[in-house]
TITOR-641443 format. One record per residue (C-alpha): residue number from 1; x, y, z. Coordinates in steps of 0.5 Angstrom, whole numbers, plus 500, padded with zeros to 3 digits. Example, Ala and Ser with C-alpha at 12.3 -4.5 7.8 and 13.67 -1.06 7.14 Angstrom:
BEGIN
R     n     X     Y     Z
R     1   525   491   516
R     2   527   498   514
REM end
This chain:
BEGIN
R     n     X     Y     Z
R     1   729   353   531
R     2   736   352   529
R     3   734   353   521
R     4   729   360   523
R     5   735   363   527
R     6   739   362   521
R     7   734   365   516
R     8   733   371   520
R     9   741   372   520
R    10   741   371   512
R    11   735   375   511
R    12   738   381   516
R    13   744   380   513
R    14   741   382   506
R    15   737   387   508
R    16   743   391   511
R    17   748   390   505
R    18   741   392   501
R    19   740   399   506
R    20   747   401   505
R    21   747   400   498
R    22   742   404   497
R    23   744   410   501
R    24   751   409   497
R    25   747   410   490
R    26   743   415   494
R    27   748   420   496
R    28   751   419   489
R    29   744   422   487
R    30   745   428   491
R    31   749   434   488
R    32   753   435   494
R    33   753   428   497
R    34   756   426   490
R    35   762   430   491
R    36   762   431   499
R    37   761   423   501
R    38   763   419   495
R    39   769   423   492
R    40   771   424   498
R    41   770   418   503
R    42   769   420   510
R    43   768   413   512
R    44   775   409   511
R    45   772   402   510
R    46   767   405   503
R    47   772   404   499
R    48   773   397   501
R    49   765   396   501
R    50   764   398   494
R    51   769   394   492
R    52   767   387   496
R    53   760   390   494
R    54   758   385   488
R    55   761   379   491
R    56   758   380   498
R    57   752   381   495
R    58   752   375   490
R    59   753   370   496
R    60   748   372   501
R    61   743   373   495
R    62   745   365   494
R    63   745   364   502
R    64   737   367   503
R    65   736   362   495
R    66   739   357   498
R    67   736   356   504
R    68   729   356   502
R    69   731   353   495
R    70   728   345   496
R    71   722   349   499
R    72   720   354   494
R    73   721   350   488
R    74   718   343   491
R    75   711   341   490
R    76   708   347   496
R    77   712   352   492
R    78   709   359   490
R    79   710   363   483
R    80   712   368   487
R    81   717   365   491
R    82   719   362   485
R    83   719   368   481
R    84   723   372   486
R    85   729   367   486
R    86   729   368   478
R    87   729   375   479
R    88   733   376   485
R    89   739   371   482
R    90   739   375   475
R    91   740   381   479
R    92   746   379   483
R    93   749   376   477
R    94   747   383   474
R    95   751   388   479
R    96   757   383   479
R    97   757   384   471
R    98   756   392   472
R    99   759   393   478
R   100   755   399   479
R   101   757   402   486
R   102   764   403   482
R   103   761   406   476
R   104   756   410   480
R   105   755   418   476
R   106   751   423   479
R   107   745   422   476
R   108   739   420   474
R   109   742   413   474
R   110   744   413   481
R   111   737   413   483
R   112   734   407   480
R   113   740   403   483
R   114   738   406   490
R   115   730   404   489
R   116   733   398   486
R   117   737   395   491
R   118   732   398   496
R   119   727   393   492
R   120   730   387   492
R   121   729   385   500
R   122   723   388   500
R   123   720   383   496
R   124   723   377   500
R   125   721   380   506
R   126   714   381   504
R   127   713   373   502
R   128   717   371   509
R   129   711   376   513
R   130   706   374   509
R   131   706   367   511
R   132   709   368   518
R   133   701   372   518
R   134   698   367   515
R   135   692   364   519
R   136   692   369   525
R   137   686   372   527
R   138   683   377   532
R   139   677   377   536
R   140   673   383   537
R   141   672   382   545
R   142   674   388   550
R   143   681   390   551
R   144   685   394   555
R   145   689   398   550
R   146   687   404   553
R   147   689   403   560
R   148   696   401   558
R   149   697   406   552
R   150   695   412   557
R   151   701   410   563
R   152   705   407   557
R   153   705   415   554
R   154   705   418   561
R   155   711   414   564
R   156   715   414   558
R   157   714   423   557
R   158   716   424   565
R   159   723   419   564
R   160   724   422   558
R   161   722   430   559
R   162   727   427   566
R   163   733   423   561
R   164   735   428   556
R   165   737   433   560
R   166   740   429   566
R   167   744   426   560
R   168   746   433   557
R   169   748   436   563
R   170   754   428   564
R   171   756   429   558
R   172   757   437   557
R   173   757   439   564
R   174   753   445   566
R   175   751   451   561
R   176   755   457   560
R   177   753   461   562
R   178   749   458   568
R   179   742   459   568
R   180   738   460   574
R   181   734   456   578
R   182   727   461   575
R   183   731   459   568
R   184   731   452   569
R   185   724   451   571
R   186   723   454   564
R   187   726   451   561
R   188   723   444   564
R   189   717   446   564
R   190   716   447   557
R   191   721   440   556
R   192   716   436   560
R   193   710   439   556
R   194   713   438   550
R   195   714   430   551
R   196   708   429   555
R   197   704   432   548
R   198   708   428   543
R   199   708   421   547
R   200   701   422   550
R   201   698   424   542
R   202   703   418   540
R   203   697   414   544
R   204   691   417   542
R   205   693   416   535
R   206   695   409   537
R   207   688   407   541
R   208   685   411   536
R   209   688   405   530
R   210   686   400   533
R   211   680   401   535
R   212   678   403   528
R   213   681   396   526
R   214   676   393   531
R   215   670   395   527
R   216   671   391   520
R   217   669   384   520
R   218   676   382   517
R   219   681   380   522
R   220   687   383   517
R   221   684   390   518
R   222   687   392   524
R   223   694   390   523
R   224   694   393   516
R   225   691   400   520
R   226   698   399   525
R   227   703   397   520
R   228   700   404   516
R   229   701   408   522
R   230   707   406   523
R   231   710   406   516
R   232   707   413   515
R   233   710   416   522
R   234   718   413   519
R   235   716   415   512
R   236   715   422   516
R   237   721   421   520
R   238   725   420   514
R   239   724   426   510
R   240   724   431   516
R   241   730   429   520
R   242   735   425   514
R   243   733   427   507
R   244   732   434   509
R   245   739   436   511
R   246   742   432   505
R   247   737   437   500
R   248   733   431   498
R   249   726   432   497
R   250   720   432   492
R   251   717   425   490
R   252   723   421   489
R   253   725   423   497
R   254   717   420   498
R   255   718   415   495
R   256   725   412   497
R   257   723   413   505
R   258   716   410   503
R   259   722   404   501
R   260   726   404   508
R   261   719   404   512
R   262   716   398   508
R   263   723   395   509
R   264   723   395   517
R   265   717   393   517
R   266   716   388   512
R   267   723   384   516
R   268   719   386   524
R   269   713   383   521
R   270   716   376   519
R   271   722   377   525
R   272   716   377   531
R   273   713   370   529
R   274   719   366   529
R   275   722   370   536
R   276   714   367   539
R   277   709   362   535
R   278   702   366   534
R   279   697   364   537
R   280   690   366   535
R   281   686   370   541
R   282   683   377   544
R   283   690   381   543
R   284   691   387   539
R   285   696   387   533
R   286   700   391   537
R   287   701   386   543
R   288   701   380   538
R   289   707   384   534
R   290   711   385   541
R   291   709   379   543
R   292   717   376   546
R   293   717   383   549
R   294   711   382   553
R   295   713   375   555
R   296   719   379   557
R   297   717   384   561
R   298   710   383   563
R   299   709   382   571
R   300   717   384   571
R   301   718   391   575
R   302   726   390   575
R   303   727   386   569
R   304   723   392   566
R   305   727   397   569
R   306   734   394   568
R   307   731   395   560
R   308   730   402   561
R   309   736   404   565
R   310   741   399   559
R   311   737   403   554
R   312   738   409   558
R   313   746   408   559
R   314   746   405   552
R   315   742   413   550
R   316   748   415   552
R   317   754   413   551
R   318   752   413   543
R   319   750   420   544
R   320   756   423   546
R   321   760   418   540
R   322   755   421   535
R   323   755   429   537
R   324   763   429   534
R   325   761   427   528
R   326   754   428   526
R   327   751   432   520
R   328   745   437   522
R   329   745   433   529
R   330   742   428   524
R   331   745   422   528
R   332   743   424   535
R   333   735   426   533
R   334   736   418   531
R   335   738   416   537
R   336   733   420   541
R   337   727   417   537
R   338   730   410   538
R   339   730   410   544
R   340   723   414   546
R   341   721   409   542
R   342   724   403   544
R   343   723   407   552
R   344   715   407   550
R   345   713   400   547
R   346   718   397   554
R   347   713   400   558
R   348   706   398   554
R   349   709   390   554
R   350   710   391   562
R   351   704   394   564
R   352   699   388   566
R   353   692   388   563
R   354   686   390   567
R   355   679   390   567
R   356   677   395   561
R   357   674   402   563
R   358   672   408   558
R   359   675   412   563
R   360   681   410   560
R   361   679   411   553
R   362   677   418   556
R   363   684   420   559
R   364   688   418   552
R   365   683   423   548
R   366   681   429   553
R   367   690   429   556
R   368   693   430   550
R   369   688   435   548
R   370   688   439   555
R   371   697   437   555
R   372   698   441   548
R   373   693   447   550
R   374   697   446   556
R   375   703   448   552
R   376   700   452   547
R   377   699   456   553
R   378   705   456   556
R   379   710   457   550
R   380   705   463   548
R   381   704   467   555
R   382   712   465   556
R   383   715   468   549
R   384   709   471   545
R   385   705   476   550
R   386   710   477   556
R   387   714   483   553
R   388   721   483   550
R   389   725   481   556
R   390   721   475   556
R   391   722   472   549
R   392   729   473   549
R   393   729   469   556
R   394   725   464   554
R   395   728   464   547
R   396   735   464   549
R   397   735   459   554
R   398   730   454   549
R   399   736   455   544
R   400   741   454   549
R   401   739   447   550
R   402   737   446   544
R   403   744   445   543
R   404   746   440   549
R   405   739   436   549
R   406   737   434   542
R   407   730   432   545
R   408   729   439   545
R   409   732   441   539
R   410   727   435   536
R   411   721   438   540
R   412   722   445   538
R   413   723   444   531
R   414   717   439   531
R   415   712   444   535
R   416   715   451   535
R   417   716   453   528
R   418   710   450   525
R   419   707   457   523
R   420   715   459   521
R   421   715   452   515
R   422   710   456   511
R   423   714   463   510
R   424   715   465   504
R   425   723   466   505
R   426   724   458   507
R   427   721   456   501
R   428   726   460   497
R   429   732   459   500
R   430   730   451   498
R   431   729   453   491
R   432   735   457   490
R   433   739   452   494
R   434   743   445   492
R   435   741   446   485
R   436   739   438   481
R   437   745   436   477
R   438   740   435   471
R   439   738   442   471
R   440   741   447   465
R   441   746   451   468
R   442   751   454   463
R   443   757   457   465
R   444   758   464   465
R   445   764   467   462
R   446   768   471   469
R   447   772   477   467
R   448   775   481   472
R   449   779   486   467
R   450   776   488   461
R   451   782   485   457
R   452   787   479   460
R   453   794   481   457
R   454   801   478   460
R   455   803   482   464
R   456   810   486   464
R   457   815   485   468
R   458   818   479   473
R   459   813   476   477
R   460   812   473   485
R   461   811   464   486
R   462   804   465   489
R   463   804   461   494
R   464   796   459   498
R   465   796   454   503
R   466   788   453   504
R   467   787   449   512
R   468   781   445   510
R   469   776   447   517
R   470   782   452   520
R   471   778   457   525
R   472   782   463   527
R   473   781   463   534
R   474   787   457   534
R   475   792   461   532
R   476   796   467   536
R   477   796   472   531
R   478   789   472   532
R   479   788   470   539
R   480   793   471   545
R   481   791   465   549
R   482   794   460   543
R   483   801   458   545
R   484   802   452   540
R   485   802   455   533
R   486   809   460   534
R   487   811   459   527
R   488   804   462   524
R   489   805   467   529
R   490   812   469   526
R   491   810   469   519
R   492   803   473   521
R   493   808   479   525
R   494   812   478   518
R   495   806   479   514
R   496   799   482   513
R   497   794   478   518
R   498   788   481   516
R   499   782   482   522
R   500   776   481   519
R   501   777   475   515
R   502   771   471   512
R   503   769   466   508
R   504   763   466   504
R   505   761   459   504
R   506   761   456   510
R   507   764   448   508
R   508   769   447   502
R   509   763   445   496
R   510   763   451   494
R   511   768   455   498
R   512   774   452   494
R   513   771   454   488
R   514   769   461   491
R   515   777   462   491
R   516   778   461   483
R   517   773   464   481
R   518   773   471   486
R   519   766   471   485
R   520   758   469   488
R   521   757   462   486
R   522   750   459   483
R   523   748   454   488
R   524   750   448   485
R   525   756   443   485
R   526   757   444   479
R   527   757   448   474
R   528   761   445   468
R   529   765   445   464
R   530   768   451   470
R   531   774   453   465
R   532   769   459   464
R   533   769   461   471
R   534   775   459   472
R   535   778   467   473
R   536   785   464   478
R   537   787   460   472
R   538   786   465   466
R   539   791   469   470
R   540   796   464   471
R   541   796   462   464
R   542   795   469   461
R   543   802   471   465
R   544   806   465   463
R   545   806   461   471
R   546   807   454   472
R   547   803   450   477
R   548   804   445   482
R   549   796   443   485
R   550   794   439   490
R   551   788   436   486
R   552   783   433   490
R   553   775   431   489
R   554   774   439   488
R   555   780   440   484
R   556   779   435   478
R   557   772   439   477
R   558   775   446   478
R   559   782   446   474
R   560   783   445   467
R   561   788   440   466
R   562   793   443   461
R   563   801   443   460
R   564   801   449   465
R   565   800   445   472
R   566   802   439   475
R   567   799   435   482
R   568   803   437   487
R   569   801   429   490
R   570   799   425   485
R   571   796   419   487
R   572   794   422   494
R   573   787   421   495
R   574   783   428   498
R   575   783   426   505
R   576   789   422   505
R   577   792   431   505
R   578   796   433   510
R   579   800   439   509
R   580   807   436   512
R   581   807   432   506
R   582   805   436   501
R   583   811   440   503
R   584   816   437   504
R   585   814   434   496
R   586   814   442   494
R   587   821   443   496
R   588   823   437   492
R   589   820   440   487
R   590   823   447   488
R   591   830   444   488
R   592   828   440   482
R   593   827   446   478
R   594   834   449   476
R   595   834   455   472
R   596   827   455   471
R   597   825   462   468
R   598   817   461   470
R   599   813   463   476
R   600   812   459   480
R   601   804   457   482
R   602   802   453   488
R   603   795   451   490
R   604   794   447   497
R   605   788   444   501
R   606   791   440   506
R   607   786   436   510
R   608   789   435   517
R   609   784   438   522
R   610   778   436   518
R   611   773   433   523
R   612   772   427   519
R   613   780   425   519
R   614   780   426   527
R   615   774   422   528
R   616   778   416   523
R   617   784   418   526
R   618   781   416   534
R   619   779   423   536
R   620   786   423   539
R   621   792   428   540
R   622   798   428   537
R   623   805   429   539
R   624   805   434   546
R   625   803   440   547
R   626   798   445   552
R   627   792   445   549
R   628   787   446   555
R   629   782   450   554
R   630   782   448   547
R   631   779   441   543
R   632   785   437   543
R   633   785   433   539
R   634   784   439   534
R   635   789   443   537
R   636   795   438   536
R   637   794   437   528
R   638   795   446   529
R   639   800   444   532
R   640   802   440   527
R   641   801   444   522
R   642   804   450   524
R   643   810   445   525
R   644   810   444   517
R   645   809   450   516
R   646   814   453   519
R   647   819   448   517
R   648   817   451   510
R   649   817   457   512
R   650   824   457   514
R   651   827   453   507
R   652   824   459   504
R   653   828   464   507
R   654   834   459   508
R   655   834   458   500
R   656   833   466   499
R   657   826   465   495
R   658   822   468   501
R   659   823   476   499
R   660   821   473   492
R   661   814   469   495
R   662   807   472   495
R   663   805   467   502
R   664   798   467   502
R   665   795   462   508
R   666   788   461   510
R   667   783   456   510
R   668   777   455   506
R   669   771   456   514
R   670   772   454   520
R   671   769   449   524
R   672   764   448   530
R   673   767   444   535
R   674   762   444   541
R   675   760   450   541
R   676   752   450   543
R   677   753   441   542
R   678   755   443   535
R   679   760   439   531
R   680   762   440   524
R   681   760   445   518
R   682   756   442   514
R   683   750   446   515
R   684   752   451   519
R   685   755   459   518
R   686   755   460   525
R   687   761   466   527
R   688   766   460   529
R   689   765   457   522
R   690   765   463   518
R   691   771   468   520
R   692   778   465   518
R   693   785   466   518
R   694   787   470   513
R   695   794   471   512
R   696   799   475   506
R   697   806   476   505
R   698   808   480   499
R   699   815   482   497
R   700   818   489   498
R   701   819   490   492
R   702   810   488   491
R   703   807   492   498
R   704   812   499   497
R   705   806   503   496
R   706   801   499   497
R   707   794   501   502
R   708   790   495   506
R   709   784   497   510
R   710   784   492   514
R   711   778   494   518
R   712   775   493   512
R   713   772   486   511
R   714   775   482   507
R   715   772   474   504
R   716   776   468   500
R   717   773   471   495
R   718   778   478   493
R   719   784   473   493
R   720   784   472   486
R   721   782   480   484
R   722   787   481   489
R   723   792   477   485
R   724   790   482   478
R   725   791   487   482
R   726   798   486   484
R   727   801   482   478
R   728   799   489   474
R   729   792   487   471
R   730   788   494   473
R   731   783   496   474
R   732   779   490   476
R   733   772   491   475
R   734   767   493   480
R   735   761   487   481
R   736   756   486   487
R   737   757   479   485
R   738   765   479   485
R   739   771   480   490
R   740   775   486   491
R   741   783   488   491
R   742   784   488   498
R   743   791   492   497
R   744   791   499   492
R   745   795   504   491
R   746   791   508   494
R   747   785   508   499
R   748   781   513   494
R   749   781   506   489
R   750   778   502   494
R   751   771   506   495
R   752   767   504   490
R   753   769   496   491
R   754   765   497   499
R   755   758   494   500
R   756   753   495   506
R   757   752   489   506
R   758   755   482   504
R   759   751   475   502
R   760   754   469   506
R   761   752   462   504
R   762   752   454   507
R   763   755   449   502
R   764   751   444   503
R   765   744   446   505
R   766   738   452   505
R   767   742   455   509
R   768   743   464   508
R   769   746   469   512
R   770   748   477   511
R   771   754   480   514
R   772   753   487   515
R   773   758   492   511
R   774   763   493   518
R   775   763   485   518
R   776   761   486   526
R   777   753   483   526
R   778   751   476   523
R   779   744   475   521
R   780   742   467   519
R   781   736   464   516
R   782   736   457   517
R   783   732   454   511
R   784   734   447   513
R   785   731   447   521
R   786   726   454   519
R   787   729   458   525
R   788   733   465   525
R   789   739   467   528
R   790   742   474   530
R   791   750   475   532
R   792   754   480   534
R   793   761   478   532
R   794   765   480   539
R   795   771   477   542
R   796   768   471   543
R   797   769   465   538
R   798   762   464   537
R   799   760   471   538
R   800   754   473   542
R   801   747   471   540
R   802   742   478   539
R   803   735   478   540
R   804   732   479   533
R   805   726   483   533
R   806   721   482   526
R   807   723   489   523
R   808   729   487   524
R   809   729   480   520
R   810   724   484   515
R   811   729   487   513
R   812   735   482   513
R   813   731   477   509
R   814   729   482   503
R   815   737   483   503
R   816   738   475   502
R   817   733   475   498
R   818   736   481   493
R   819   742   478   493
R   820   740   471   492
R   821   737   474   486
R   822   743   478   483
R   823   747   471   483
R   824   741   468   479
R   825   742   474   474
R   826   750   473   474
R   827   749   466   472
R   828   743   468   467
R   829   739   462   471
R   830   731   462   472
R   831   729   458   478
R   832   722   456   478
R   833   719   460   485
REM end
């Protein structure tokens, strides 16, 4: 027992080292992972792991060998064990001579070692399932699967359609604004429908397996037709809810889940034998393979029910840590299909047999049948024939819970917008999205003036200080119930603190760049070489300036390294930058300079209120302040940085440089910080993501004269056609895919530069928006959860959801789509539709 205990830990062990260094080759596969989660580690130990991952892989491969070393190369011993042995050594010994985790590029390459390490334990775990199996066999007498299937199902879509919801409400409270009573019981109806089909058709499919597998005379069938259904229901899983955020699809995404599915089954087919000695008789595959559960839970109605209420509180604790740091809810879909699945297989163990009667087999083939007709019929009459009002009742309260119970959001995505997969829209967005780094792309040459000459005349330091996640409504100057950013507020009353600010790319993977460029970007990361498009850096070449730049995993493909520029924080690894710091280095540097002639350039990204610092950080608030009604956390590291920034500020003005400075200070988005159950910005162009703080001082001497419409909107992008425009390079040219000059000489100037329309874009997903020509209504299409949204950009951080009719979204999908194909003509790429 001790020996199979400890070749259970050896073989778990393999396998989640293999798993994760999988996942890591993986995400180095992905364009945007590459640089969001691989240049840039959000976890704190990924460093750590890459660089123990070729020793730690070597010792638990020689653990699993050795372990069975006696036994496979004895008399007994297969081929197959002795060739695994051969491989899987040669392996190791390969991994630790190459190192590739630590080499790993964003390419083809990358994909091969993910399936390669996803392989390896694959192999062993057969061979261990294999002969863990070997000799059991089935009968073909009567059984009661269908009984305890049908009241497994049932049970487990009541508690379930009863968990979420009680769970949601204990973790976030009451919704806001409350429902009625008439809407709560909308909206439970329509969940309890919704679980008892999932969980009831889950039965039949099953019943339906295992009666199929007891046709065959071959005792094998039956297992393999359960292992089949499960593997192909995991593989779904995996391509729906986690590879299609991180834009992984097409063969490859099929054939690495196909993997992952293999895995958990081939380790729980060799783990159930050795928890409980088979035993050939008149069970399923299914009671064989939970056979421990079974002898656990089976006669047992408080053992059974004190399982259920620990995975009931376990469900719940790790929701509430997972919904902080989540990516498209990705985590939390996870959890709530675990832990259905874990609910159901406990309650099929705990049911006891009975006699069987083909009444049961009739319940679990007619009520799936008459619940999805049921649903079909409520979801219809209640949303589709009822009339406007109650489509925007029904819809808005299912969006509404969506964004607290992930089940719903799981069930709505599964069962409403089957029909909306197939519209042509979703299909385009995908195709124009995340653009594979082995497709050609050349870069373009971006010209904001017909010809860059130097400029005439002494020039500003430009200072542009960019909060990575920053979102308006936490400073002063743009919402009056903050009173922790005093100094932001000062320089804001000093300043230009623009109105209607926006990114056009909700997270930093394309936004950053937007900057430098003051254009559209093509979907991908990245277009190289950049140096072309890099219209920021030929200004500041051309007009003699010196730069100081905080180079993080963005930069170093952005900027092209030349005698003109210097990192503000060498050796400083992208999340490890934090404005203070930064600061205080920049005004060594100005103290530095002396009687340097040159203008003065200085580009900062700093990362102290990014969502994944403050999660590494403990989610704990900094320093002392009031902060109630706001996320704490966030709102102290503003606190913070106001602090810095003020403190520099002040340094300015004390060594008379600030009247000299052209300050721009902004962020590159926002950032949901549990608006609707949302945290993060990855996929997401929400109202609270998209508006920024813009803020600009411009010398006296610069801004005498100078027209700002500040009713206008205006996007990250017009900052470096602003920048030609005031350094005296003029005119600067008219493009629907490039920025405009936010200040004029004259308002006449600024007619030709207005569009009705303005296109906005995820970073990271199929995700496309339009903001109207005033900047007051926002419009998404959603290509990543096919769903459509339509916000009135009020007061309201998160703005104000509007019903949207279908002309509506006609017509605003037909603008995406044009606009989609005008930066596809920009950048001369021809995606294949």
């Amino acid at each position: 027992m001790k020996a199979r205990l400890g070749q259970t830990f050896a073989r778990a062990g393999l396998l989640l080292l293999c798993v994760l260094s999988g996942a890591y080759a993986l995400l180095a596969y992905i364009p945007f992972t590459y640089q969001a989660v691989i240049k840039f580690p959000m976890v704190s130990w990924i460093p750590a792991f890459v660089r123990l991952h070729p020793w730690l892989l070597l010792l638990l491969t020689g653990l699993n060998l050795g372990m069975d070393l006696r036994r496979w190369w004895g008399p007994g011993g297969s081929t197959a064990r002795r060739a695994f042995s051969l491989g899987a050594a040669l392996f190791a010994l390969a991994v630790l001579l190459r190192t590739p985790l630590r080499t790993i590029q964003n390419d083809t390459g990358s994909l091969f070692w993910a399936v390669a390490f996803l392989a390896l334990p694959l192999w062993l775990l057969l061979l261990d399932a294999r002969s863990a199996w070997e000799g059991t066999s089935w009968t073909s007498r009567p059984r009661d699967d269908a009984r305890r299937l049908f009241l497994a199902a049932l049970t487990a879509g009541l508690l379930a359609a009863l968990l979420f919801p009680v769970l949601a409400w204990l973790r976030l409270g009451p919704p806001d604004p409350k429902p009625t009573l008439e809407g709560l019981a909308l909206v439970w109806g329509w969940g309890l429908f919704a679980h008892l089909l999932v969980f009831l058709g889950a039965a039949a499919l099953l019943m339906g397996v295992l009666g199929l597998g007891q046709m065959f005379i071959w005792s094998w069938v039956e297992p393999a037709l359960l292992a089949a259904l499960v593997g192909a229901a995991l593989t779904r899983f995996l391509l729906a809810v986690v590879f299609s955020p991180i834009a992984f699809g097409g063969p490859a995404a099929l054939l690495v889940a196909a993997l992952l599915a293999a895995l958990v089954l081939a380790f729980l087919a060799g783990l159930v034998p050795g928890l409980q000695p088979l035993e050939p008789g008149a069970e399923s595959a299914l009671d064989l393979a939970l056979r421990p559960l079974i002898r656990l839970l089976r006669g047992r109605p408080f053992r059974t029910a004190g399982l259920l209420a620990l995975l009931a509180a376990g469900a719940g604790f790790a929701l509430g840590r997972a919904a902080v740091f989540d990516w498209n809810f990705l985590f939390q879909k996870t959890l709530v299909v675990a832990a259905s699945a874990l609910g159901f297989v406990c309650l099929y163990a705990a049911f006891s047999p009975g006699r069987p009667k083909v009444l049961w087999v009739w319940a679990v083939i007619l009520v799936p049948v008459i619940t999805m007709n049921v649903f079909l019929a409520f979801d219809e009459v209640l949303v589709a024939r009822s009339g406007a009002f109650a489509e925007r009742r029904l819809g808005a309260l299912l969006d509404q819970e969506a964004g607290r119970d992930v089940s719903v959001r799981l069930l709505r995505e599964a069962l409403s917008p089957l029909r909306q997969a197939q519209q042509t829209i979703y299909r385009i967005l995908q195709k124009n999205s995340n653009i594979p780094h082995d497709v050609r792309t050349d870069p373009v040459e971006i010209q904001h003036v017909e010809r860059l000459a130097p400029a005439p005349g002494p020039k500003p330091d430009i200072f542009i200080f960019v909060v990575d996640s920053l979102r308006r409504d936490y400073l002063g100057a743009y919402n009056p119930k903050v009173r922790f950013t005093p100094h932001l507020d000062r320089f804001a009353a000093e300043s230009f603190a623009l109105p209607r600010a926006f990114t056009r790319y909700g997270a930093t993977g394309l936004s950053e760049p937007s900057i430098w460029t003051g254009s559209l970007m093509l979907h991908k990361q990245y277009i190289t070489p950049f140096h072309p498009m890099n219209s920021l850096q030929k200004l500041l070449e051309a007009d003699g300036y010196q730069g100081l730049i905080s180079m993080d995993s963005i930069m170093d493909v952005v900027v092209k390294p030349g005698p003109w520029m210097k990192p503000l924080d060498p050796g400083v690894s992208t999340q490890d930058l934090r404005l203070g710091a930064s600061l205080q280095k920049l005004e060594a540097a100005l103290q530095a300079r002396g009687s340097d002639p040159r203008p003065l350039f200085v580009y900062s990204q700093a990362q102290d209120i990014h969502i994944s610092v403050i999660n590494r950080e403990g989610q704990d608030v900094v320093g002392t302040g009031d902060f109630k009604g706001f996320y704490a956390p966030y709102a102290s590291r503003v606190a913070r940085v106001d602090a810095a920034f003020g403190r520099f500020i002040a340094f300015l003005k004390a060594s008379g440089r600030f009247e000299n400075s052209l300050i721009i200070f902004t962020a590159d988005h926002g950032d949901s910080l549990g608006e609707e159950g949302r945290f993060g910005h990855a996929y997401t162009l929400f109202p609270e993501i998209v508006r920024i703080p813009l803020l600009i001082h411009l010398p006296e001497s610069m801004k005498a004269g100078l027209k700002l419409d500040s009713e206008a909107p205006a996007f990250l992008t017009d900052l470096t056609p602003s920048l030609y425009y005031l350094l005296g390079h003029r005119p600067v040219r008219v493009d629907r895919a490039l920025g405009r000059p936010l200040f004029t000489a004259t308002p006449e100037e600024q007619i030709p530069y207005r569009q009705d329309h303005y296109l906005l874009a995820s970073s990271y997903g199929a995700v496309f928006g339009i903001l109207d020509g005033a900047g007051r209504q926002l419009y998404i299409s959603d290509g990543v959860n096919f769903a459509d949204h339509l916000y009135r950009l009020d007061a309201a951080a998160a703005g104000t959801p509007q019903s949207l009719s279908g002309g509506q979204k006609a017509r605003y999908d037909k603008m995406i789509l044009d606009d989609i194909d005008l930066v596809n003509r920009f950048y001369q790429f021809k995606p294949d539709h």
